[in-house]
N, C-alpha and C positions, 0 to 999 in steps of 0.2 A: 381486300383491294381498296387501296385509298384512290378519293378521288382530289380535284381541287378543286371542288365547291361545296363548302360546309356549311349545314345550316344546324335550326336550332336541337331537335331531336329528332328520333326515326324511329318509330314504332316499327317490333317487329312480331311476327304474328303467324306461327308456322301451323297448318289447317291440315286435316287429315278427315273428311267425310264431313264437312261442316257447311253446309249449305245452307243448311235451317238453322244457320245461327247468327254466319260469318258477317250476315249485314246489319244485324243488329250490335255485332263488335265493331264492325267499321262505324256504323253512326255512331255510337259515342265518340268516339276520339274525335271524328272532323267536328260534332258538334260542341267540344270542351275546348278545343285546341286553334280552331280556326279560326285568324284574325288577330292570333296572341302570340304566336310565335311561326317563326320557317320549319312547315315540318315535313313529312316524309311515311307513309305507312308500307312495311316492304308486306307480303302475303307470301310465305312459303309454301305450298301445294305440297306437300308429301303421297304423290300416287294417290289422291283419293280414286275412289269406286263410285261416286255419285258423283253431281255436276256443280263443285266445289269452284271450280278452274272458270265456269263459263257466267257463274252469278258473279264470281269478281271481275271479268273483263267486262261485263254489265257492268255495273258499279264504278269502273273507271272512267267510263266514258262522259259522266258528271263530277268526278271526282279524281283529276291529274296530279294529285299528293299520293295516290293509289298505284304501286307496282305488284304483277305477279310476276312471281317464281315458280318454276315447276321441277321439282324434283325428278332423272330421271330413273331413280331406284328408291324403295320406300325404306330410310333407315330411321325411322322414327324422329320423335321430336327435339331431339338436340340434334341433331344433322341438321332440320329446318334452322332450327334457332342458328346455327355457328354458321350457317351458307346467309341468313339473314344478316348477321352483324357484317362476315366478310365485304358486302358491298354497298352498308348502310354508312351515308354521308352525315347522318348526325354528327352532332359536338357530343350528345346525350343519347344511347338509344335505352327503351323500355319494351318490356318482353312481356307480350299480352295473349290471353288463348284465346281461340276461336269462338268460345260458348262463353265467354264471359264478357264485362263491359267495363270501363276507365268510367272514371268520377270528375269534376271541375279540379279536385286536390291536385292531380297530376300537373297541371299547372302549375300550382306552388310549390309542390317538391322541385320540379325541373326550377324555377328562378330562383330556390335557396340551393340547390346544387352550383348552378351558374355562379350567381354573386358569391357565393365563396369557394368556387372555386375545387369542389370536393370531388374524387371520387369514384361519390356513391350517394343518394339522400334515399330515405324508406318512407314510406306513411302507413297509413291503415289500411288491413284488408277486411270488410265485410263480407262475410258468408249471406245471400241471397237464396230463400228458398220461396220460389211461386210469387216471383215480383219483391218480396218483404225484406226487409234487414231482419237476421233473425238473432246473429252475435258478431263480435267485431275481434279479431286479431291484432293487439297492440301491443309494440315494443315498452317497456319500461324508461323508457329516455324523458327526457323536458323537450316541449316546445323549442324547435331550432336550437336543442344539444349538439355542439360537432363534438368526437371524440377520434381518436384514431383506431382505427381498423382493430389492432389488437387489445384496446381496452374495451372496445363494443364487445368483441369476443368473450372478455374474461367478464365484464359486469352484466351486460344487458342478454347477450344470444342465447336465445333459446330454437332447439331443436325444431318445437313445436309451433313458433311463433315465425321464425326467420329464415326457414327455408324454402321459404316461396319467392322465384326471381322476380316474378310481376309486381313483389311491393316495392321493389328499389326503380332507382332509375339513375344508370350508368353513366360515367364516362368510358366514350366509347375506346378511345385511345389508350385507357388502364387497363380494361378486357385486354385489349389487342397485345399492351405490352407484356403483360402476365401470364400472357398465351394458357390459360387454363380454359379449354374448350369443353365444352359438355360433352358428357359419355353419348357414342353416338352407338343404334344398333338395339337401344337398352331404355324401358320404362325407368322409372324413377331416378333420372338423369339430374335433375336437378339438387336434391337433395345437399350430398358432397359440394356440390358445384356452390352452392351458395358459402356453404362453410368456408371453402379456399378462397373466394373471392371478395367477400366480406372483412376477414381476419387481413386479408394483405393491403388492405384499403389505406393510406396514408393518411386519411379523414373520412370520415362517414358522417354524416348527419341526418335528425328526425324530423321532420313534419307532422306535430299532433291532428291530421287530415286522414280523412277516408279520400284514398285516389284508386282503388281499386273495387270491384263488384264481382266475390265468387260464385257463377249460377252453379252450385250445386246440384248435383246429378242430374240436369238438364241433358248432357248428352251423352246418346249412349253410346259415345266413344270415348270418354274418359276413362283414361287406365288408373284412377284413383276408384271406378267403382265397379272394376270388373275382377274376377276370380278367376288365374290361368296358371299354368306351369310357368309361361313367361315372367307371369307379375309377381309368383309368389318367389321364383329364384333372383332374379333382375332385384327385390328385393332386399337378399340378402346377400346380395353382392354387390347393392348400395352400402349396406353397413359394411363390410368387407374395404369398400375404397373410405368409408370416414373412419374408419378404425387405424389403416394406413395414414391417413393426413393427420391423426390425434396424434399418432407415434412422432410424425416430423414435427411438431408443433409442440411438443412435449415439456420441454423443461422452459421455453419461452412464455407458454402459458397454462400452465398446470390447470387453471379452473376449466379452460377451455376444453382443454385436454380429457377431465373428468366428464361433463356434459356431453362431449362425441362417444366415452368410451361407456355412457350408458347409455346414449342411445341404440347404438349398436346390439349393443347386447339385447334391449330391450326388441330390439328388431327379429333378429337370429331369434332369442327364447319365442316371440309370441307367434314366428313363421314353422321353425322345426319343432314343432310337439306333434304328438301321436296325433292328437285330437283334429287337427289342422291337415296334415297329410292324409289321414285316414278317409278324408275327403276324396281323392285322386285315385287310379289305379293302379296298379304296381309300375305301369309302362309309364306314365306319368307322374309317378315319382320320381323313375330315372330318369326323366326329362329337365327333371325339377333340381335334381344335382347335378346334370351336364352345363344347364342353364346359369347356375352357382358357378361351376365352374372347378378343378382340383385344386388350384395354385390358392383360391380364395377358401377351399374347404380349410386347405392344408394349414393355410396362415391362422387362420379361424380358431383349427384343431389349438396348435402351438400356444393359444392365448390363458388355456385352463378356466377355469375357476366353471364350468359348465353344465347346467343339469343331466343327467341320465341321458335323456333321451337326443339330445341336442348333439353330447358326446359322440352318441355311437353315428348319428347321419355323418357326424367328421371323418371318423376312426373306418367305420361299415356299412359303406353307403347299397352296398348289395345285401347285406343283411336288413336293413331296414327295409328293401322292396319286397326280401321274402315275408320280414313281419306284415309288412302291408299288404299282403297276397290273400293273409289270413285274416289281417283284420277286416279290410274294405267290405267283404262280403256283409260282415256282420255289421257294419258300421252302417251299411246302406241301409238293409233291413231297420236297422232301430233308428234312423233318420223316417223312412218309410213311416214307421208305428207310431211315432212321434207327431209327425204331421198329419196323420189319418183322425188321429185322437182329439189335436185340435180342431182341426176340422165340427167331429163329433160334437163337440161341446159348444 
């Protein structure tokens, strides 16, 4: 929803059980951002179960750049995120999580964005454990490189580096026109999401700046450090939709295209082995393939080149839960003997 009063950026910041964190996200940004530009913080509530909703109506009450939202059905974090931009009045919005914190950087990404006009600009993410910088995530670019969306793709994008939304900072009216909304319903929604929206970018540019702070397993509701049916299928039905967008992207930019189609793969191989399933019980492995989904086995199957075991979850997904029926027992056990042992020692 547009409005007619546009300022400078709008942070958006979809919250899911974040109480014990959310105002230490919100203090950073007022304290980077305030007095330097018009800005805007929206709060998506997504159904928390704790009192998420009532620490931020706290929080507003010194703080009138602060809107909540309240989701009222929980479809995880890209639903927050897409209901977030739909009625964010920024020029520029940036997508920040709940347990984590904004740097002074973000500042200069947003006024080399502006001044030229881009976009998209990215800086650095630091990984944060226990207060400390402990590594930093950087694009291979120069200091204020602009390039166009598809040569970021073919020279610089890395799977492993670039698919975090929270290091860019958008224009928000490119989002909107490109209408590629994040997977909503679905953990690792971002993923793809950065792929498509990066690649179509008319310009991109880098900020050698740390403007982001990841607190690393700090909350335990990060779907990056939890182990579920949902996380491990939702998984690989993230590499299922970039293996999809490699294919349309294909002859436009073939490196590109190479990079999606092994990460993929590298997704699918390290989620379907024995060794990985054998964790779950048979009911929850067929959990774990409904969650997949058939239309994304099928496409999957169709691709070839696939280990053994990868094959048959495509091909025999009921044969696999019977293997697993026999394995699990025995898997558990020798997990069991395993841990006892260290223990022991």
């Amino acid at each position: 929803m547009e409005t007619s009063h546009i300022i400078d950026i709008s942070f958006i910041i979809p919250a899911y059980n974040a109480s014990g964190t959310i105002v230490r996200t919100l203090d950073s940004i007022n304290s980077i951002v305030e007095g330097k530009a018009s800005y805007e913080v929206i709060v998506v509530d997504d159904c928390s179960k704790d009192n998420t909703s009532e620490v931020v109506r706290e929080y507003k009450l010194s703080h009138p750049q602060v809107q909540l939202l309240c989701q009222p059905q929980n479809h995880r974090q890209g639903a927050a995120r897409n209901r977030g931009l739909s009625v964010a009045k920024g020029e520029y919005v940036m997508f920040v999580d709940s347990d984590d914190t904004v740097t002074d950087g973000v500042s200069d990404v947003y006024q080399f964005a502006k001044d030229n006009k881009l976009d998209a600009a990215l800086g650095i993410l630091a990984l944060v454990e226990k207060g400390e910088v402990v590594s930093v995530i950087e694009t291979p670019m120069q200091d204020k490189e602009i390039v166009s969306g598809q040569d970021f793709a073919e020279k610089y994008f890395s799977t492993a580096v670039n698919n975090y939304p929270v290091i860019y900072v958008w224009k928000k009216q490119y989002l909107l026109d490109t209408n590629r909304p994040f997977e909503e319903d679905r953990r690792y929604e971002d993923g793809d999401w950065c792929d498509k929206n990066a690649y179509f970018c008319k310009n991109i540019g880098f900020v050698k700046q740390i403007l982001y702070h990841y607190h690393h397993a700090e909350s335990v509701n990060s779907t990056a450090h939890t182990t579920s049916t949902d996380t491990l299928g939702d998984w690989v039905n993230m590499a299922y939709r970039q293996w999809v967008f490699a294919e349309e992207i294909r002859h436009d930019a073939p490196l590109f295209y190479e990079k999606l189609i092994y990460s993929s793969r590298h997704i699918v191989n390290g989620h379907f082995s024995l060794r990985r399933l054998s964790r779950f019980t048979p009911l929850q492995v067929k959990e774990i393939f409904g969650r997949v989904g058939p239309i994304a086995l099928k496409y999957l199957a169709s691709k070839g080149g696939w280990p053994r075991f990868p094959t048959l979850c495509f091909h025999s997904p009921r044969l696999v839960v019977g293997i697993i029926s026999v394995v699990y027992p025995l898997a558990t056990v020798g997990r069991w003997i395993t841990n006892t042992m260290r223990k022991i020692r």
